[in-house]
C-alpha positions in Angstrom: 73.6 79.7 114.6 73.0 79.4 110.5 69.5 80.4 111.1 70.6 83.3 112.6 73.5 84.2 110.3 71.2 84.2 107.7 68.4 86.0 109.1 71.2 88.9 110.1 72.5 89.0 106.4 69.4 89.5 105.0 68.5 92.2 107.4 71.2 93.9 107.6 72.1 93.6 103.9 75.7 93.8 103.0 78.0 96.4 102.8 81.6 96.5 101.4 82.6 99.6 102.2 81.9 101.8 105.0 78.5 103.8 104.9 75.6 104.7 107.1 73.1 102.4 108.6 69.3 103.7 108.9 70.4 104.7 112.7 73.6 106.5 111.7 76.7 104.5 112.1 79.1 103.5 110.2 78.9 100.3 109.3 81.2 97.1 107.2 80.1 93.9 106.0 76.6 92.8 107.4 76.0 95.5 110.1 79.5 95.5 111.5 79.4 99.0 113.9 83.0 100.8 112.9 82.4 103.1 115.7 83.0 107.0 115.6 86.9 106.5 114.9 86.5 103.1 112.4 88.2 101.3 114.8 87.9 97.3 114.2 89.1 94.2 116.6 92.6 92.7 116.4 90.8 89.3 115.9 88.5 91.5 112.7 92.1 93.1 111.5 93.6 89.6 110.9 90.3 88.3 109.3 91.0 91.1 106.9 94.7 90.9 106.5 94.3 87.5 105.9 91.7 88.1 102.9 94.1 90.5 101.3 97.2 88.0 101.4 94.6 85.3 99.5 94.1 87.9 97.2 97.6 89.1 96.8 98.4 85.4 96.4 96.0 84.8 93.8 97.4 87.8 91.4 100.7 86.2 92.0 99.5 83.2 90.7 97.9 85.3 87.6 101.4 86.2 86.3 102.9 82.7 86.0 106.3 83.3 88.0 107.8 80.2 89.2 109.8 81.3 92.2 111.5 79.7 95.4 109.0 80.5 98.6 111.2 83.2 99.8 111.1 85.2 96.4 107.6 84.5 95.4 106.6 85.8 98.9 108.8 89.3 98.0 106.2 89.3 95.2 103.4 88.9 97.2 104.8 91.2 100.1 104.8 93.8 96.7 101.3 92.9 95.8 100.1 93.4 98.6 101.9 96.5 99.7 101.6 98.0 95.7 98.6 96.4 94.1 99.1 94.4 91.1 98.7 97.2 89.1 101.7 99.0 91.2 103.8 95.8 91.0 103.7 95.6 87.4 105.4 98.9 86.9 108.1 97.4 88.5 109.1 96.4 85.0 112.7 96.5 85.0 112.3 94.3 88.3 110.2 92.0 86.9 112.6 91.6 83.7 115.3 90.8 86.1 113.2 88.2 88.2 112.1 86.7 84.7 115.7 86.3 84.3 117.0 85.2 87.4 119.2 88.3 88.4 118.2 88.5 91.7 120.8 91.1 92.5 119.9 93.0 89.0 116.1 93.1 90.6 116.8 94.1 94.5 119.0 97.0 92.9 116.0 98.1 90.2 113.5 97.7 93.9 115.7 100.5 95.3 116.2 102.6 92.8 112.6 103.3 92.6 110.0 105.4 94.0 109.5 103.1 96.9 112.6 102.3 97.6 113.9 106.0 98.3 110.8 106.3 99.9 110.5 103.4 102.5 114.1 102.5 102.5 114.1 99.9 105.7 110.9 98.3 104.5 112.2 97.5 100.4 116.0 96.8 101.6 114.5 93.9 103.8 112.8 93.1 100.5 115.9 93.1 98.2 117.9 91.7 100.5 115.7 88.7 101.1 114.9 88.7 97.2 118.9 89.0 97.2 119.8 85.6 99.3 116.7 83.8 98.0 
């Protein structure tokens, strides 16, 4: 199966964003056929999804919060959802987690953009960053 792997890697080459193989198709990764409307497996999807949460993990990490798992998963749930760029201009959110004020932060996450925006998804957020 190694053999094989390998031997498909190199001849397919890789690709990390979706572009055109010599026959036409779309293609991800090492030959990976995305089909005429990108579709992908559920079993693909998670691979992915899991992949992003590492990463989303791993920028947590970066900023050096020391959170309870329910809070520090908020963050990550923002990382993810925001990139770490976007989280990071939560700034009067961050203050207030630097601080402690959990209330202070779920009200500063729905007085913003997203907040108004996407009401159900960041009042699950601020309530959960809320009870801790």
């Amino acid at each position: 199966m190694e053999d094989l792997k390998s031997m498909l890697k190199r001849q397919e080459g890789f690709c990390e964003s979706p572009c055109r193989c010599p026959a036409g198709y779309w293609t991800l990764g090492w030959g990976h056929k995305m089909g005429d409307k990108f579709k992908v497996s559920r079993k693909t999807a998670e691979l992915i999804l899991d992949e992003d949460i590492h990463l989303a993990i791993f920028q947590y990490d970066s900023l050096g919060l020391k959170l309870d798992q329910t809070r520090q998963d908020v963050c990550v749930n923002m990382i993810f959802w925001h990139g770490l760029a976007g989280f990071l201009k939560f700034e009067k959110t961050l203050h207030h987690i630097e601080c402690g004020n959990w209330d202070k932060a779920a009200d500063e996450m729905m007085d913003s953009n997203s907040g108004r925006k996407y009401k159900t998804r960041m009042t699950d957020l601020a309530d959960l960053m809320r009870e801790g």
